[in-house]
C-alpha positions, 0 to 999 in steps of 0.5 A: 500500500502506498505510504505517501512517500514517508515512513517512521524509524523507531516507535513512540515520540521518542528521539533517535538516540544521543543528545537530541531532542525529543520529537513528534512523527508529524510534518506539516507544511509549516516546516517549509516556510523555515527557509529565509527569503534568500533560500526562497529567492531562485523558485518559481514558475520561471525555472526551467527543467533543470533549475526546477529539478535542482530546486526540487532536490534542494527543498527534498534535502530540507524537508529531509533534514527537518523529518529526520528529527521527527524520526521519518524518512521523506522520499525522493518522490515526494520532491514535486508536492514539496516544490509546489507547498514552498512556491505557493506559501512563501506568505501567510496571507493566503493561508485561511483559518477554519472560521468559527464564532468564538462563544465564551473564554475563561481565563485565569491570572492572564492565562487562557484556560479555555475557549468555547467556538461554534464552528459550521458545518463544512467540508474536510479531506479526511484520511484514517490511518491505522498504522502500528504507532501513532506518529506514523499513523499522523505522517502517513496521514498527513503526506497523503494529504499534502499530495492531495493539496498538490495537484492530485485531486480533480482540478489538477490545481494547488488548492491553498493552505488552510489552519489548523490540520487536526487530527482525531485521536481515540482514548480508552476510558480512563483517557491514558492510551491512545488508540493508532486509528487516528484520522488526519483531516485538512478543512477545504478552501472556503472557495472550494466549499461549494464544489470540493475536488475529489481527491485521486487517492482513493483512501482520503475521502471528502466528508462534510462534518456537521456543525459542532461547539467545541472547547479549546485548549491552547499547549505549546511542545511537542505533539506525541502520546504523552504530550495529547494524553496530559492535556487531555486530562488537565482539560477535562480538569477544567471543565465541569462537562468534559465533553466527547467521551473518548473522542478528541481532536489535536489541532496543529498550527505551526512548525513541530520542529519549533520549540514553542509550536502552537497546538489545541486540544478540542473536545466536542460539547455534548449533545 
């Protein structure tokens, strides 16, 4: 079966040995815009075949560089999706937020300890994964759904960027193990609502997810098994109705390889 051109090395969240850090098996597209604006300089629609495939290799060597801290092995077919990510991201003006209607907050002593949002129904690419670790269950997901932005689906088009890419994470009930069926969603362009692009992989799946009030939780760090299950639990402590019973998702906003990379727990209000 076709892994999206990326595959895990070691089990867990945990570092490759020595000194370094420990770190999360997810990529996203953030990592791509650590290069300077000097790096970014010589890309474009105006290289011809040889530069484009220089540059290619040159981006695949970066995004390398950037997954093996994560443990992962990035490969040489996914240099054209990197490409195209980079070139159509260098801002962040045209990189949407999943809208919502923020409900109500709670703060204490200047800290936000949650937010309430209603976020409407829309559509998602979705892709379930059950691999034998979470991490890898999150990269495979998520290159499936890089190739997906890039080109493969139905206009043959880059579709744009949207925040945040989450993903769905299962506990069992005493919220202490987390299951390795996960899904890795990425919400569609608001020009793209109407009329999604059907994707040409046939695992990922166009959903519409109804309308749903939700509670956040802001975290920085690392997202692995130890990090979700804590803030799962110091969420569910804040709230007098936990929310979702075993269901809660883990929304990524920007670079895992950033020491302060900014994440939310989400859990679904209850009927």
């Amino acid at each position: 079966m076709d892994r999206g051109g990326c595959q895990m090395n070691g089990g867990g969240g945990g570092g490759g040995g020595g000194d370094e850090p420990e770190q999360s098996g997810m990529i996203t597209l953030e990592d791509l815009e650590s290069f300077s604006e000097d790096q970014m300089s010589d890309s474009g629609n105006s290289l011809d075949e040889d530069a484009k495939s220089m540059e290619e290799d040159r981006l695949l060597h970066y995004w390398q560089d950037v997954a093996r801290g994560h443990q992962v092995e990035v490969s040489q077919e996914m240099a054209e999706p990197i490409q195209q990510l980079t070139s159509n991201n260098q801002g962040r003006s045209n990189r949407e937020l999943v809208p919502f209607t923020l409900l109500a907050r709670k703060e204490k002593c200047g800290e936000l300890l949650w937010e309430k949002r209603h976020y409407e129904k829309g559509h998602w690419a979705c892709v379930t994964m059950r691999e034998d670790t979470y991490e890898k269950s999150i990269c495979y997901g998520f290159m499936k759904l890089m190739r997906y932005i890039c080109e493969q689906n139905s206009l043959g088009n880059y579709l744009g960027m949207t925040l945040p890419i989450v993903t769905v994470v299962r506990t069992d009930e005493n919220h202490s193990v987390i299951s390795n069926d996960v899904i890795v969603a990425y919400f569609l362009p608001v020009e793209h609502q109407a009329q999604p692009p059907q994707p040409n992989d046939n695992e990922i799946a166009i959903e519409i997810w109804p309308a749903n009030t939700v509670y956040t939780r802001p975290f920085t760090g690392p997202t692995n098994e130890v990090t979700i299950v804590n803030q799962i639990n110091a969420m569910a402590e804040q709230l007098d109705s936990p929310g979702a019973n075993n269901s809660f998702i883990v929304a990524g906003y920007t670079n895992p390889a950033h020491v302060n990379r900014q994440n939310e727990i989400w859990f679904l209000e209850r009927p």
